[in-house]
N, C-alpha and C positions, 0 to 999 in steps of 0.2 A: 314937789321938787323933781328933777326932772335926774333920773339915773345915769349912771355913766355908762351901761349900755349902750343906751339910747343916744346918747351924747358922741360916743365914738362913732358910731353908726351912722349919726347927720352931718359928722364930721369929714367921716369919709365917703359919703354921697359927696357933699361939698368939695372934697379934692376931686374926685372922678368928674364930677359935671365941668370946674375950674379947667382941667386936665383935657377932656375932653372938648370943649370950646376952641382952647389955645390951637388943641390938634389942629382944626378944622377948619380952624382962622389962618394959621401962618404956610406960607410957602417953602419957604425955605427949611432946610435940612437941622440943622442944631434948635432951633423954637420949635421945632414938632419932636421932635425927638425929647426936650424935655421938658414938653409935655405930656406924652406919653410916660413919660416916668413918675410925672404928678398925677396919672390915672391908675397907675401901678401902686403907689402910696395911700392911695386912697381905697384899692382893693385891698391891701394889705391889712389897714386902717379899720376895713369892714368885718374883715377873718379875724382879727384882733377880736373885737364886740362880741361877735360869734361868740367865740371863746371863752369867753370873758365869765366864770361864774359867780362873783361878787367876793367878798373878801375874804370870809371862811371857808368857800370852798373852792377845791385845785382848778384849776382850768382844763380846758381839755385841751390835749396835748398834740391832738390830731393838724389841729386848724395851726396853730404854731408852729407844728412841723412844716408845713403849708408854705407859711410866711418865712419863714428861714430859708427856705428852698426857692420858693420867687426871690426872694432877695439877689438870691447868688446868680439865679438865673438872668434876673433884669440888669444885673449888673454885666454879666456875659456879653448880655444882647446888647447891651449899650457899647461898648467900647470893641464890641464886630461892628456895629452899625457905625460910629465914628471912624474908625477905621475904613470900611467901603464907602462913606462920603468923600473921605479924605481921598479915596483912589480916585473917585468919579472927580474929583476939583481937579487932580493931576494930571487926570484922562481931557477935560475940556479945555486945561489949557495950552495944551499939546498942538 
């Protein structure tokens, strides 16, 4: 049987690669952008697994730390980065 490790682990390769494709594929400004945030989930997804010490014992508390901290950070980064597209649309319509 295959552990939950492991499982979170190929789960979140699978977001990252998903995440990463979309990036790489789209042009325009809001499809990379969230995509880029489906590859940030998937990192996250991965420090999760990290973590992860199976049911009796605690997690490590480090890598969590980690993930709570990108959280806030990617979410910073996203709604600066919507905002500076949002100027660059105003800027070219001008």
């Amino acid at each position: 049987m295959i552990s939950e490790q492991l499982l979170y682990s190929l789960a979140g390769i699978g977001l990252f690669a998903i995440g990463l494709r979309a990036t790489l594929l789209h042009h325009m400004l809001l499809p990379r952008l969230l995509a880029l945030n489906v590859c940030g989930a998937g990192v996250f997804l991965i420090f999760i697994a990290i973590a992860y010490a199976g049911v009796e014992n605690m997690a490590d508390p480090v890598p969590q730390a980690l993930v709570l901290t990108g959280i806030v950070v990617a979410v910073s980064a996203t709604a600066m980065a919507l905002a500076l597209g949002r100027r660059l649309e105003a800027l070219k319509d001008e």
